[in-house]
C-alpha positions in Angstrom: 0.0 0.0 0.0 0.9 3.0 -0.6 -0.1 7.0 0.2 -1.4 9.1 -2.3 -2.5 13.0 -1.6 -5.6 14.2 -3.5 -5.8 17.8 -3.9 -9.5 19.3 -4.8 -9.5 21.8 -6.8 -12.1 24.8 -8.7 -11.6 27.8 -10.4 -11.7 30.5 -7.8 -14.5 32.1 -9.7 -17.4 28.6 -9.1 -16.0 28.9 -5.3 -17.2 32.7 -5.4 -20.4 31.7 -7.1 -21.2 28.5 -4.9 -20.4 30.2 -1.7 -22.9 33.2 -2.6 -25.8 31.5 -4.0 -25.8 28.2 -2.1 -29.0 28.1 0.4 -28.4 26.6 3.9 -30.1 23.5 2.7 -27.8 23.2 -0.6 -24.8 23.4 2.3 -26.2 20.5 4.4 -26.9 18.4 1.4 -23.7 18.9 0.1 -21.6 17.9 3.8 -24.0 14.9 4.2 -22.7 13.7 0.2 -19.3 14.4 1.2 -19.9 12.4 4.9 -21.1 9.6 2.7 -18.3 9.7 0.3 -15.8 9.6 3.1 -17.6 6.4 5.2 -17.9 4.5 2.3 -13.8 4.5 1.6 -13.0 4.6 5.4 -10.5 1.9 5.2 -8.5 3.7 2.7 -8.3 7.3 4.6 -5.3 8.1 5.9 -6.4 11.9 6.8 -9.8 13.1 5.5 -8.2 16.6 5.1 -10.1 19.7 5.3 -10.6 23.0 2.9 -7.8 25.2 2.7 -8.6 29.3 3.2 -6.2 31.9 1.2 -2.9 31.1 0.5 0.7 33.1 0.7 3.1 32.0 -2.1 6.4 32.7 -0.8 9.5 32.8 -3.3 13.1 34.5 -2.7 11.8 38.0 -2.9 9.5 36.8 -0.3 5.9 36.6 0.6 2.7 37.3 -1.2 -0.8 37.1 -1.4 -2.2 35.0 -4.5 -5.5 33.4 -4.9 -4.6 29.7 -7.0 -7.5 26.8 -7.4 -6.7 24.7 -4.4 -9.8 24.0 -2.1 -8.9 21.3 0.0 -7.1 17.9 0.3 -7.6 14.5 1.8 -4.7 12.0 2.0 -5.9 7.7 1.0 -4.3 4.6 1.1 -4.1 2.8 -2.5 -2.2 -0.3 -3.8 -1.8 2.0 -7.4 -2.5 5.2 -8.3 -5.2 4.1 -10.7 -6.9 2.8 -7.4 -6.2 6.0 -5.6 -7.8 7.7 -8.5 -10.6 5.2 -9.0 -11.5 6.0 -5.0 -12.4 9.6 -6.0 -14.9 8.7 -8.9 -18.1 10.4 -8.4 -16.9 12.5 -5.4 -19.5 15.4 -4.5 -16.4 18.0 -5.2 -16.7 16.7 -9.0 -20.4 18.8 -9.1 -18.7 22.5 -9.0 -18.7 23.7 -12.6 -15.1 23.4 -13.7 -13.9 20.9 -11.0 -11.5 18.5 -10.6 -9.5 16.2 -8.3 -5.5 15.9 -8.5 -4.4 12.3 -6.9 -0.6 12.3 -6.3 1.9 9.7 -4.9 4.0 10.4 -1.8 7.2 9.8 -2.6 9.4 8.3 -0.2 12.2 10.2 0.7 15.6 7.9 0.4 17.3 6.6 3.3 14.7 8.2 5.6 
């Protein structure tokens, strides 16, 4: 087995729009299909994750604020990364215009 890191991400723009328009019910409904998502693949999260707020990108002239298409992550077990991404078919993230779900590999770090 190994760990894989999904990252969920939008265009800032559908966040803007969901978060203004969505109705308190549209909210619920969407946390209970995500609550479903995540019991049904229990055994494979390693960390359910969480959204991430605004972001600082920091280079060598140093630290800024920038607005990029991350929303949030999670963190699965997978014997492949075709069966990490096969775990995120149909997620609830997938209905935001414009969404989309990167899986990556952790990479183990040599001699570590």
């Amino acid at each position: 087995m190994s760990k894989f890191v999904a990252l969920y991400m939008a265009p800032a723009s559908a966040i803007d729009q969901m978060m203004k328009n969505a109705t308190p019910d549209q909210m619920k409904a969407g946390m209970n299909a995500w609550m479903g998502w995540m019991k049904a693949r229990e055994g494979a999260l390693v960390d359910m994750g969480a959204p991430l707020g605004k972001n600082k990108r920091v280079t060598a002239s140093g630290a800024s604020d920038v607005r990029n298409e991350v929303t949030g992550y999670t963190v699965v077990w997978a014997d492949s990364a075709d069966a990490a991404a096969r775990l995120f078919e149909g997620h609830p993230h997938l209905q935001i215009p414009g969404a989309y779900i990167e899986v990556l590999p952790v990479m183990p770090i040599p001699g570590m």
